[in-house]
C-alpha positions in Angstrom: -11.0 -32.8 9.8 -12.3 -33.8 13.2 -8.5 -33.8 14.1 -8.0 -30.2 13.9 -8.3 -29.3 17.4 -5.6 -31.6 18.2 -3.1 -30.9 15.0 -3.6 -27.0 15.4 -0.5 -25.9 16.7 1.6 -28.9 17.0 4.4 -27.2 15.4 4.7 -24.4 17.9 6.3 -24.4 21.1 3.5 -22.7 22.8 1.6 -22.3 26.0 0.7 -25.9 26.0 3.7 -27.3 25.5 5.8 -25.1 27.5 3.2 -26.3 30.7 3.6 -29.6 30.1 7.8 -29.4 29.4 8.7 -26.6 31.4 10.2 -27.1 35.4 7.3 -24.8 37.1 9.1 -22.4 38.3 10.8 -22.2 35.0 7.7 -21.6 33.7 6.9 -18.9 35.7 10.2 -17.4 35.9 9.8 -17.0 32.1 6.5 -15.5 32.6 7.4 -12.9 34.8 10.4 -11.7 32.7 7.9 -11.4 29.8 5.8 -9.2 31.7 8.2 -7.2 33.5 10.2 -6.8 30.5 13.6 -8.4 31.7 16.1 -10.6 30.9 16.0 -14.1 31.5 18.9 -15.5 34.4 20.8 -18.0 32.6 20.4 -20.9 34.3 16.6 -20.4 33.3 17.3 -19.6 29.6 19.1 -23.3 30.1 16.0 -24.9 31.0 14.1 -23.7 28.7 16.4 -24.7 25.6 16.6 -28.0 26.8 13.1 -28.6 27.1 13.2 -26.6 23.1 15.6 -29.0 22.0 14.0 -32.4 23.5 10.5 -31.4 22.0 11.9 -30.7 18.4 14.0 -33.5 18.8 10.8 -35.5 19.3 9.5 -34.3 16.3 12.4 -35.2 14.0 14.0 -31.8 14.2 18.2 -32.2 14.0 19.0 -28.0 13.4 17.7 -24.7 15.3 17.7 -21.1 13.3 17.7 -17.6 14.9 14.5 -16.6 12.8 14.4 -12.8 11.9 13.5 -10.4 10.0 16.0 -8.0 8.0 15.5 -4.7 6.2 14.8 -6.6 2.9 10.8 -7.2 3.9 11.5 -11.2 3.6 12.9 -13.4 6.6 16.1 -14.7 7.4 17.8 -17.9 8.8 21.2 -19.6 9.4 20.7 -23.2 10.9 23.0 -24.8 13.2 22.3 -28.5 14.0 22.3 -29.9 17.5 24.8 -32.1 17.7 27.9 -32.0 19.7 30.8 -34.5 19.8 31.8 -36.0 22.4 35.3 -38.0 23.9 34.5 -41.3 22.3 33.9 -39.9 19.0 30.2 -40.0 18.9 27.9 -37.0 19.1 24.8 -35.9 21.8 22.3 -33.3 20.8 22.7 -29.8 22.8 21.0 -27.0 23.1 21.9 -24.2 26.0 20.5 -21.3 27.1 23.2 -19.0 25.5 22.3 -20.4 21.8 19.0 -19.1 22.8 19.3 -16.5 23.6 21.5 -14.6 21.2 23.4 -15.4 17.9 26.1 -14.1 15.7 24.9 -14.3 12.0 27.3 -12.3 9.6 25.3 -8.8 9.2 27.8 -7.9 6.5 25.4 -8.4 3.4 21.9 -7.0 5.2 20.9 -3.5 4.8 22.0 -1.3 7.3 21.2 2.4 5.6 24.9 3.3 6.5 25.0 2.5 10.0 28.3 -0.2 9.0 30.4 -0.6 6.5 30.7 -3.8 4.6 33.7 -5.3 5.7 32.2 -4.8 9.3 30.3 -8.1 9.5 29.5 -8.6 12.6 25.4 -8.7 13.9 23.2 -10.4 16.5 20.2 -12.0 17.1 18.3 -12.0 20.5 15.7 -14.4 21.4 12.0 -12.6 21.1 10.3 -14.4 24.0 6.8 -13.2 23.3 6.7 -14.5 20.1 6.8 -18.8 20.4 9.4 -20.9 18.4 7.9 -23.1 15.8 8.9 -26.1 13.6 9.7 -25.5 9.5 11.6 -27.3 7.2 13.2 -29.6 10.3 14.2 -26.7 12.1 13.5 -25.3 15.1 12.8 -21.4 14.5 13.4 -19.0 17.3 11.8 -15.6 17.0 14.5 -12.9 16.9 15.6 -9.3 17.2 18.0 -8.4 14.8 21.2 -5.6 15.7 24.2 -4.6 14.7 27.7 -4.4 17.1 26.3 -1.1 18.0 23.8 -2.2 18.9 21.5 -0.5 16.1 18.3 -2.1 15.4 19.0 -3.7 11.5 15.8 -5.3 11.6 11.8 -4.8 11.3 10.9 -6.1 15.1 12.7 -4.4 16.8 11.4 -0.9 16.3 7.9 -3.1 16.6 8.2 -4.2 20.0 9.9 -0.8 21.5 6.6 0.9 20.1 4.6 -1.8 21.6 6.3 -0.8 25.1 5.3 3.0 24.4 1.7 1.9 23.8 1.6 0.1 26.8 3.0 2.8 28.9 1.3 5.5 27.5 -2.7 3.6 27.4 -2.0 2.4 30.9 -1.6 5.9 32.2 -5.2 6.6 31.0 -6.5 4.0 31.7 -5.4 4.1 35.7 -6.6 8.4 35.5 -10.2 6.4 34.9 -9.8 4.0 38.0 -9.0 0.7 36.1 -6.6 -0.6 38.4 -6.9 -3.9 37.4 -5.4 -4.3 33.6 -1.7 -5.2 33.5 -0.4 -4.3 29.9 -2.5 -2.5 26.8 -1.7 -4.3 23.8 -1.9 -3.8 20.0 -3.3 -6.5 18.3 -3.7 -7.2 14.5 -5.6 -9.1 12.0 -3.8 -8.6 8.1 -6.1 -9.7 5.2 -3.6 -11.0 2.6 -4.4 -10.9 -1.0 -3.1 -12.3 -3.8 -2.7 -14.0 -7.2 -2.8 -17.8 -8.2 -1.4 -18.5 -11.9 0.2 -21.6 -13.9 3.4 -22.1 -12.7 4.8 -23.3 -16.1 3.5 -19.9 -17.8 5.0 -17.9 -14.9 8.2 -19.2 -15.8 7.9 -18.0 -19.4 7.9 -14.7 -17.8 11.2 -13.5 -17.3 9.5 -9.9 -15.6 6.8 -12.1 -12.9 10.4 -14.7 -12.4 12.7 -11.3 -11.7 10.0 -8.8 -10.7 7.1 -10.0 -9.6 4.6 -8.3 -12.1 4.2 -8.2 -15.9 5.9 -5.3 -17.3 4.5 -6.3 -20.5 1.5 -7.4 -21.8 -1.9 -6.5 -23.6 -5.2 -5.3 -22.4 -7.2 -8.4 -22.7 -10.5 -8.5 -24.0 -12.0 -9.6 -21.1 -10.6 -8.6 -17.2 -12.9 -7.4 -14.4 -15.6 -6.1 -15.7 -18.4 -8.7 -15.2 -17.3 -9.0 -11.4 -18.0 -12.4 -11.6 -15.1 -13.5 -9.5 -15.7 -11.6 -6.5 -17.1 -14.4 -4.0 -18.0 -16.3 -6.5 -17.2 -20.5 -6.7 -13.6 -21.2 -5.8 -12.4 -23.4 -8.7 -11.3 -27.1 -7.3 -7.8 -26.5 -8.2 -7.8 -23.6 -6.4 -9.9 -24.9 -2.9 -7.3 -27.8 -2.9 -4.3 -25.4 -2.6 -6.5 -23.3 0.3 -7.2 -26.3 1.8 -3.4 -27.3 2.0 -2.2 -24.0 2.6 -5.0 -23.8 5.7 -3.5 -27.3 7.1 -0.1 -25.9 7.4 -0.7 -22.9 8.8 -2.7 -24.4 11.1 0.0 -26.9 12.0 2.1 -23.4 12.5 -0.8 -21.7 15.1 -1.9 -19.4 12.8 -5.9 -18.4 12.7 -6.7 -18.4 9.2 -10.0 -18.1 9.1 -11.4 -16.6 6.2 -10.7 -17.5 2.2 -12.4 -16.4 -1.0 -12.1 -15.3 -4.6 -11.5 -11.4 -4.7 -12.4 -9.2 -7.6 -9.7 -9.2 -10.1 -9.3 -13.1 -12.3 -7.0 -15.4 -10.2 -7.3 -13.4 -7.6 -8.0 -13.9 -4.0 -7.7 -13.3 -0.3 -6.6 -15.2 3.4 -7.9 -13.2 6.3 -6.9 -14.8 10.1 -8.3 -13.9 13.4 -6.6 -11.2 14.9 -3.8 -11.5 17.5 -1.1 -9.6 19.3 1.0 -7.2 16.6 4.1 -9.0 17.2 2.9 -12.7 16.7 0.5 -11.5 13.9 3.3 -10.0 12.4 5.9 -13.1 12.2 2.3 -15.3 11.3 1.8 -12.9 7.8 5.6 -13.3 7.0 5.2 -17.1 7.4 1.4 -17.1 5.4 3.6 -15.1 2.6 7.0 -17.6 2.9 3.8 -21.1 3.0 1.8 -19.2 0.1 4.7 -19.1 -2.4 6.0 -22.4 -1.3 2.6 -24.7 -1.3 1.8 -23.0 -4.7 4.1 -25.4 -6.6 2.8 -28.2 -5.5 -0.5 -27.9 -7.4 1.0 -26.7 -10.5 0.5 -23.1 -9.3 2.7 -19.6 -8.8 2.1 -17.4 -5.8 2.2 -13.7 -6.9 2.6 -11.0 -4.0 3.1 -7.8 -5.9 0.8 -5.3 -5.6 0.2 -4.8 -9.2 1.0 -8.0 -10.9 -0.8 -6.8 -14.1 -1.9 -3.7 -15.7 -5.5 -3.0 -16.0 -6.7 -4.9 -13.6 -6.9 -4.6 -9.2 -3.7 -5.0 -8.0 -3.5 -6.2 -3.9 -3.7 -4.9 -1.0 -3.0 -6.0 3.1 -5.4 -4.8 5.0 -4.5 -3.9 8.4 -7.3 -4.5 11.3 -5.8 -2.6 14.0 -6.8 -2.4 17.5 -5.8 -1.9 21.3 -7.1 -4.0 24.3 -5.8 -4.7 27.9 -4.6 -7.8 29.1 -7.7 -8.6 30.7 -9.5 -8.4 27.1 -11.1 -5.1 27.5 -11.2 -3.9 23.4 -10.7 0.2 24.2 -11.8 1.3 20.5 -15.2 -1.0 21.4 -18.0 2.1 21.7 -20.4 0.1 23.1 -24.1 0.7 23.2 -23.8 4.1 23.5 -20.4 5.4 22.3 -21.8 9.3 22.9 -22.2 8.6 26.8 -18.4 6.3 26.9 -15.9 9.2 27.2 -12.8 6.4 28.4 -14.0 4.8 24.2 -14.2 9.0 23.1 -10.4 9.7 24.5 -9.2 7.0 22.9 -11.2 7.5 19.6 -10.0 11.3 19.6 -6.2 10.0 20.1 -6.7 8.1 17.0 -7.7 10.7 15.3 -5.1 13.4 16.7 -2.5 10.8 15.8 -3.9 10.4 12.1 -4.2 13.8 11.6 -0.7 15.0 12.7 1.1 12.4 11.4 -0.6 11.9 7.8 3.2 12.0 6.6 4.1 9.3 8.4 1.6 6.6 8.0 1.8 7.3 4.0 5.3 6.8 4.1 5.2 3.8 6.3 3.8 1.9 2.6 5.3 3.4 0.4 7.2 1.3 -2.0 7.5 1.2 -6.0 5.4 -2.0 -5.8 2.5 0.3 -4.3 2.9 2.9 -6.5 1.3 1.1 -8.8 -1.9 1.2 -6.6 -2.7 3.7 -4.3 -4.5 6.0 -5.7 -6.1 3.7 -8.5 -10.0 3.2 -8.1 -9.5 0.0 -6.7 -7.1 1.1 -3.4 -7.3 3.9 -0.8 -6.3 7.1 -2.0 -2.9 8.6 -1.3 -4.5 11.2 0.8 -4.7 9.9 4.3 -8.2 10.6 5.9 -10.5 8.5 8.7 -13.7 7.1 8.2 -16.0 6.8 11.1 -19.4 6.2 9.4 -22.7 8.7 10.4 -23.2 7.6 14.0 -20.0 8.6 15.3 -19.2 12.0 12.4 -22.4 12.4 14.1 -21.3 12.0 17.5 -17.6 13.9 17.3 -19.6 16.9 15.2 -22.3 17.3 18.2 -19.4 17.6 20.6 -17.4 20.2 18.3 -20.6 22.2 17.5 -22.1 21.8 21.5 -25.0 20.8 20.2 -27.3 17.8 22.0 -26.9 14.3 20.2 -30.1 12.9 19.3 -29.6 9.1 19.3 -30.6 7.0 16.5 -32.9 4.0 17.3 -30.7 0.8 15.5 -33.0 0.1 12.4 -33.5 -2.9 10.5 -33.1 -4.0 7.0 -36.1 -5.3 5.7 -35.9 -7.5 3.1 -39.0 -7.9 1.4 -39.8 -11.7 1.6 -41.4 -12.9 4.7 -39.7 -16.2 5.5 -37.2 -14.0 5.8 -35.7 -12.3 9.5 -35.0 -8.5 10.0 -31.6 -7.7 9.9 -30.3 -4.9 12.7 -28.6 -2.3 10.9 -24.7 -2.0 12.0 -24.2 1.8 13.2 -22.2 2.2 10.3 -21.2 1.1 6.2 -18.5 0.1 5.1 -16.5 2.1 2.7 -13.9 0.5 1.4 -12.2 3.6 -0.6 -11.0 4.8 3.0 -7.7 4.6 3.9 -8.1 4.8 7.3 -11.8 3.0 8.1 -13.4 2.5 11.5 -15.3 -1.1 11.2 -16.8 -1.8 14.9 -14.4 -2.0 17.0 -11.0 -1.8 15.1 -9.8 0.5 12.6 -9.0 -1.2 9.0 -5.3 0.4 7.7 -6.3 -0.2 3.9 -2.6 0.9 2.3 0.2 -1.3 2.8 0.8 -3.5 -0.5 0.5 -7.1 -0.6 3.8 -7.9 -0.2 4.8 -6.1 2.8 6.1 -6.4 6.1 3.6 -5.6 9.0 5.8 -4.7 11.1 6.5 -1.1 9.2 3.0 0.2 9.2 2.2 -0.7 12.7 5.3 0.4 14.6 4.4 3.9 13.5 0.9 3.3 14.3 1.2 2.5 18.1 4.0 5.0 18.1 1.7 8.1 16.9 -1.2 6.7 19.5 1.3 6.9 22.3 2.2 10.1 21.4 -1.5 11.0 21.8 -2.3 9.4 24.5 0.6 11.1 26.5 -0.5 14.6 25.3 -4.0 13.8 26.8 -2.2 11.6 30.2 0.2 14.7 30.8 -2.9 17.6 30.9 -5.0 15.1 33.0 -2.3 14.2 35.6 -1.7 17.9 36.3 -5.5 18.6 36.6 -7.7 19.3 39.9 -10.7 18.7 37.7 -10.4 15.7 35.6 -13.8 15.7 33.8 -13.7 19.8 33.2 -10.2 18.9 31.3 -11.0 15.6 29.9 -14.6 17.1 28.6 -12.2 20.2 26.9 -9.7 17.8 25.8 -12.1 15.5 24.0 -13.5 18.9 22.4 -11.1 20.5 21.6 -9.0 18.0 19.5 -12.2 16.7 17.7 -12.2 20.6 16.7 -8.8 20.5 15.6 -8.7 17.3 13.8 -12.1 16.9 12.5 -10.7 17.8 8.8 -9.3 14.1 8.7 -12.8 12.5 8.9 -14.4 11.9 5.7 -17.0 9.4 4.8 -17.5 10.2 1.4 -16.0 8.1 -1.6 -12.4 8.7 -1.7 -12.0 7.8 -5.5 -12.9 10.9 -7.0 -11.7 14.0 -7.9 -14.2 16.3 -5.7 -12.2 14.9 -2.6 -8.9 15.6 -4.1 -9.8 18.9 -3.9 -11.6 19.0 -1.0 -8.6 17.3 0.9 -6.4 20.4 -0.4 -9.2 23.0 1.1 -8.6 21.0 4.6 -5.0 21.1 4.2 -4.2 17.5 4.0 -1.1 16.1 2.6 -1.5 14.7 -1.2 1.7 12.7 -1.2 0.9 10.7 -4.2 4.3 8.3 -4.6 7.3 6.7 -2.9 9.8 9.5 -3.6 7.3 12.0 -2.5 6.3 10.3 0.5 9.5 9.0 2.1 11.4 12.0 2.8 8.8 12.4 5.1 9.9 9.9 7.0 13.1 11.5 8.0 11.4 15.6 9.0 12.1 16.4 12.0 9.6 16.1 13.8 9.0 12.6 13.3 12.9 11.8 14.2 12.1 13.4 17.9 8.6 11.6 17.8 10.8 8.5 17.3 12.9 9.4 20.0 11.1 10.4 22.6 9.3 6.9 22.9 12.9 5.1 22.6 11.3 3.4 19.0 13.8 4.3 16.5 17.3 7.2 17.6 17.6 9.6 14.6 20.5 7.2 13.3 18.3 4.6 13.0 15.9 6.8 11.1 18.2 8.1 9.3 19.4 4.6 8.2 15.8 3.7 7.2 15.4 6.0 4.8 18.5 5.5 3.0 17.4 1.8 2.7 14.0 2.2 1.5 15.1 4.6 -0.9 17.6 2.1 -2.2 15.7 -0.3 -2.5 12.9 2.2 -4.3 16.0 3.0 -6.9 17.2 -1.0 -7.2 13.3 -2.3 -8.0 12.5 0.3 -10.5 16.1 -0.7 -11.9 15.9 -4.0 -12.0 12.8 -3.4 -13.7 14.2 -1.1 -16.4 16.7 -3.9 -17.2 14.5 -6.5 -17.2 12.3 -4.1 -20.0 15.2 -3.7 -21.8 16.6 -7.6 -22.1 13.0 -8.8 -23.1 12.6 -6.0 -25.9 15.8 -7.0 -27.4 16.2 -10.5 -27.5 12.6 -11.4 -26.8 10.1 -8.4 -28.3 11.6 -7.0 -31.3 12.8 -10.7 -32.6 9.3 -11.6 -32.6 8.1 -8.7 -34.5 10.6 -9.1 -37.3 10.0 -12.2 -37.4 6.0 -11.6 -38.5 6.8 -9.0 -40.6 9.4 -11.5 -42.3 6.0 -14.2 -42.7 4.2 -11.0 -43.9 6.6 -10.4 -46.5 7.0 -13.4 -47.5 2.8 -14.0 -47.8 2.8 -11.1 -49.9 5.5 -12.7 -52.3 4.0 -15.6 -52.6 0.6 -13.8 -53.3 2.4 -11.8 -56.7 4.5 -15.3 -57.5 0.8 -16.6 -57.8 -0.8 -13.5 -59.4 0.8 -10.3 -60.2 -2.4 -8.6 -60.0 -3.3 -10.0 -56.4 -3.6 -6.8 -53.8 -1.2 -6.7 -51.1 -2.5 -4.4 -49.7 -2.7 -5.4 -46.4 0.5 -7.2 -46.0 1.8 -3.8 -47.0 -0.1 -1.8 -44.5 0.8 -4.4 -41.7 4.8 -4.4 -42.4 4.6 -0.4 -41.9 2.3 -0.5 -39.2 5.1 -3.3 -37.2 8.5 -1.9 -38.7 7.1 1.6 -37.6 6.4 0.1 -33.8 9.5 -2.1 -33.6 11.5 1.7 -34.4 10.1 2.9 -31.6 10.4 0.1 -29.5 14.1 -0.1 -30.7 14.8 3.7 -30.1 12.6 3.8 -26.8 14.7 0.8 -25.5 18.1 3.1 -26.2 16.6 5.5 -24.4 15.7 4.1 -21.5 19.0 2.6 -21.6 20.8 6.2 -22.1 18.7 7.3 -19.2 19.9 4.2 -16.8 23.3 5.5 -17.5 22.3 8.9 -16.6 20.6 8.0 -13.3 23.8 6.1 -12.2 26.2 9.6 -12.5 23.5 11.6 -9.7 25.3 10.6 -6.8 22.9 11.5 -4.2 20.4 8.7 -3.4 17.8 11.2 -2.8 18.1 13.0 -6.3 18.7 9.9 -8.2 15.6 8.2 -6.5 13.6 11.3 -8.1 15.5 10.6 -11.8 13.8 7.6 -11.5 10.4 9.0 -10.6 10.9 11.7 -13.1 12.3 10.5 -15.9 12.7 6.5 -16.2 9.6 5.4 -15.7 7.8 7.5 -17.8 10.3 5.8 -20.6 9.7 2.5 -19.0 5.8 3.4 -19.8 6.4 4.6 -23.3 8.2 1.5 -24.1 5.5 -0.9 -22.8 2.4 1.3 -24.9 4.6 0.8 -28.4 5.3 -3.2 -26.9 1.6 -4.2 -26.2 1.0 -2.0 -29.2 2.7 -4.8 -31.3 1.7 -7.7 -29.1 -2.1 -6.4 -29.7 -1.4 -6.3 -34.4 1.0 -9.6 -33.6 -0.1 -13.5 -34.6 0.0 -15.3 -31.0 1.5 -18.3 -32.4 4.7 -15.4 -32.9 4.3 -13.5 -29.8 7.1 -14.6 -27.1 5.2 -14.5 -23.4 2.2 -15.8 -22.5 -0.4 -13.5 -23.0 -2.6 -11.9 -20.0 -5.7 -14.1 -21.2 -3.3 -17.0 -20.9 -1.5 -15.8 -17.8 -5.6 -14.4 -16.0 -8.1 -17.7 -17.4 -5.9 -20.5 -17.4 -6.2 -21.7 -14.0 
């Protein structure tokens, strides 16, 4: 273990490495092109490959990969080795500058929302420089953007690093009306707490729904789940801490900061958290902590589940986002300092946050919605649907003093006194925690609780920095024009607390008092996937898109088409999935029971005539009446899938689903776990969810 410091990274082509491979004024013509946002001359872009290639060469590496990361949520890659023949029929290894800097993978199978047709195949790929390369599975990856011929953005980082740009452009502009003259760049940056679940690998793969969906779409209440909350922080099992502890090594290898691990509240459930970094590189790190989750599971007899509700009954999982801004000269701007009520640069910024929030509720709820997630916002054990900001007492207190122009009193920072006296004082934070927040302040950072477990970053934070910009512009436009800067910066600050002071709420977001009091502030209740993502396309959000070059309204318009096909192809899949396991699977195993029961009940009367049955009898109905209706529910659901297909309209056809097949899909599970629940286990088919929750 005393070896980390040396083996962290090794598998990146980082700031070290490039130093110590790079000509210098390679190095520094890179650098500059980062910074100023321009493309690298090719006889630089041919120094740098080599160097790539002779370092990954070093390290047994023989193919390279344009690493990116489609519409599809997942990553993709096409490798190409190094080797080029030569006159004498041998080979040398080779890597230039133009295979670095862009690629032609066929785009002909990737979502593109309508923006090509099939048969039009071609895409490319162009080198991300601000993201490093890294080693996996003998192949050099290079970070990439991902386009079409047209030049349309296909893929998630794209739209990510424009809104970075807008960020930057717009923060700087604030920052320079306050005399900082010396920060370069504002960046986002990012730390995404991953949870997830850890089960038996050979009972995941007597699941048919976890193999092809990713959750149970069957299975029993057992007698025992959460309820105890005994596995929240409690001892990690050794199985367990020996797949952390390899799962820690690689990432490490890979550069990325995982810091924290520990059992979270559901059985087999649990949670990474990393140090936070820049959104871009903490964005490619949680696709490869996902990709190294799922692959390192199976090595320790393990399955990696990423859906974000596995099983029924029990916490599903979340990502939580820890967004922030800082300048380059790592300056946090949403750190309030001793005293945030007296820090009006920290107030702007805090009041942008919340403008943005506030105005673009729609927008952030659609940026998670999925059918995974579905199943959990809005459950008492994930933010509510209903988008609102928590700020904790000291700063409601704050933003209500300046709405109300009333005087702050200052709080004194209090201790928590324990009680024992070997014991030290704790100092109070200014504020709880409340974890039923969407949208939670926590220091210095604001925690984005919603996206599932399985998604993309990149989604949720483009339109993050892309609302801020907007906000921050707003404020930079009235403060440029100004001959009194603190008069309008004073009735800027004011005035939008005013206006957007309905999106704080501290309270618990779980219940139905804030339902209700969200509708009396006017705040958007947007409470699933095909209720949220049209949203996505109003427009005013295509012209917010716009106007900071993130997304053009094709692209928008693309996006939606694809996430509501893939909303329509998940639920499908799903239905399908239902209806193969009832038939061949479900109803086979009750009639099979009821067979043994019939045949007990003979057996009884061969032995005595006399003998009550009584309960055979009352069993055998009690099945044959469940397997009808898991018979006729299945031909339902089935009718319905037929129904859904003749809709035409993606749109109307994603709200079939909504509307009509899952409710079936539910009514066909109840009369399912029904039968599992008055079914012998030696007859039942799947593992159960005591198998599947305690076995580890």
């Amino acid at each position: 273990m005393n070896k980390i410091p040396e083996m962290f990274g090794e598998l990146v082509f980082g700031e070290a490495v490039m130093r110590e491979r790079l000509p210098k004024d390679t190095y520094k013509a890179l650098k500059k092109a980062i910074a100023d946002g321009k493309p690298l001359d090719l006889e630089v872009a041919n120094s740098i490959a080599n160097a790539m290639k002779d370092w990954a060469v070093s390290k047994g590496v023989t193919h390279f990969t344009h690493w990116f990361q489609p519409m599809t949520g997942a990553t993709a890659e096409k490798h190409d080795s190094f080797i080029s023949p030569t006159a004498e029929g041998k080979i040398i290894m080779e890597f230039s500058g133009k295979e670095l800097i862009k690629g032609e993978p066929d785009a002909s199978s990737f979502p593109s929302g309508g923006i090509r047709m099939t048969f039009e195949a071609r895409g490319y790929t162009a080198w991300d420089p601000t993201s490093f390369a890294f080693i996996k599975d003998n192949a050099l990856c290079i970070p990439t953007a991902f386009c079409s011929y047209g030049g349309e953005a296909l893929d998630k980082k794209t739209p990510l690093l424009r809104s970075i740009d807008a960020l930057n452009v717009q923060a700087l502009r604030i920052l320079r009306l306050f005399g900082n003259t010396t920060a370069k760049s504002v960046i986002s940056t990012v730390g995404p707490e991953q949870e997830y679940f850890l089960i038996n690998k050979a009972l995941y793969e007597a699941r048919r729904d976890l193999v092809l969906t990713g959750r149970t779409l069957f299975g029993a209440k057992p007698p025992r789940g959460q309820e105890l909350e005994d596995h929240y922080f409690g001892a990690i099992k050794s199985r367990v801490a020996d797949y952390m502890a390899d799962l820690d090594l690689e990432l490490w290898k890979l550069g990325i900061l995982s810091k924290t691990k520990h059992n979270e509240v559901a059985p087999s459930q649990h949670e990474l958290a990393p140090i936070y970094s820049t959104t871009n590189t903490a964005t490619d790190h949680n696709q490869l902590v996902m990709e190294l989750m799922k692959k390192i599971a199976p090595r320790h007899g393990l399955a990696c589940l990423l859906h974000e509700k596995p099983f029924a009954g029990i916490n599903g999982s979340g990502k939580h986002n820890n967004w922030s801004i800082s300048t380059d000269t790592g300056i946090n701007l949403l750190d309030p300092g001793s005293s945030p009520e007296e820090n009006a640069q920290f107030m702007l910024f805090l009041t942008a946050v919340l403008k943005a929030v506030d105005d673009y509720q729609d927008l952030l709820r659609a940026s998670v919605a999925s059918a995974g997630n579905d199943h959990r916002l809005g459950a008492a054990e994930a933010p509510p649907a209903i988008i609102s900001v928590f700020l904790g007492d000291v700063l409601t207190d704050i933003v209500n003093s300046i709405v109300d122009s009333k005087k702050y009193n200052k709080k004194e920072q209090g201790y928590i006194e324990i009680g024992v006296g070997s014991l030290p004082k704790i100092p109070k934070d200014n504020t709880d925690r409340n974890r039923t927040s969407p949208f939670a302040f926590t220091g210095n950072k604001f925690e984005f609780r919603m996206p599932g477990s399985a998604f993309s970053i990149a989604g949720p934070n483009f339109v993050l920095n892309t609302i801020v910009a907007d906000a921050l512009c707003t404020f930079a436009d009235a403060l440029e024009k100004t001959k009194d800067f603190n008069a309008t910066l004073q009735s800027i600050i004011a005035e939008n607390l005013a206006k957007h002071r309905r999106i704080v709420y501290n309270g618990n977001g779980y219940t139905e008092e804030w339902v209700k009091e969200a509708a009396k502030r006017g705040l958007l209740n947007l409470t699933s996937t095909i209720d949220s993502l049209p949203e996505f396309k109003s427009r005013k959000n295509i012209e917010l898109f716009k106007k900071f070059k993130v997304l053009t309204e094709v692209e928008v318009l693309s996006r939606y088409d694809i996430l509501v096909e893939t909303y329509i192809k998940t639920v499908k899949i799903e239905a399908l999935t239902m209806i193969d396991m009832a038939r061949k699977n479900i109803i086979p195993a009750g009639e099979a029971y009821v067979s043994v029961l019939s045949k007990t009940a003979k057996s009884k009367m061969v032995i005595d005539k006399g003998i009550s049955v009584e309960l055979e009898k009352t069993l055998i109905s009690k099945l044959t009446d469940l397997l009808l209706k898991i018979y006729r529910r299945t031909e339902a659901l089935e009718s319905k899938l037929t129904e859904a297909e003749e809709k035409g309209d993606i749109t109307v056809e994603a709200r079939y689903f909504r509307a009509e097949i899952i409710p079936t899909m539910a009514k066909l599970r109840a009369a399912a776990d029904e039968l599992e629940v008055n079914t012998a286990e030696k007859y039942w088919p799947f593992p159960s969810y005591v198998d599947l929750l305690f076995s580890v």
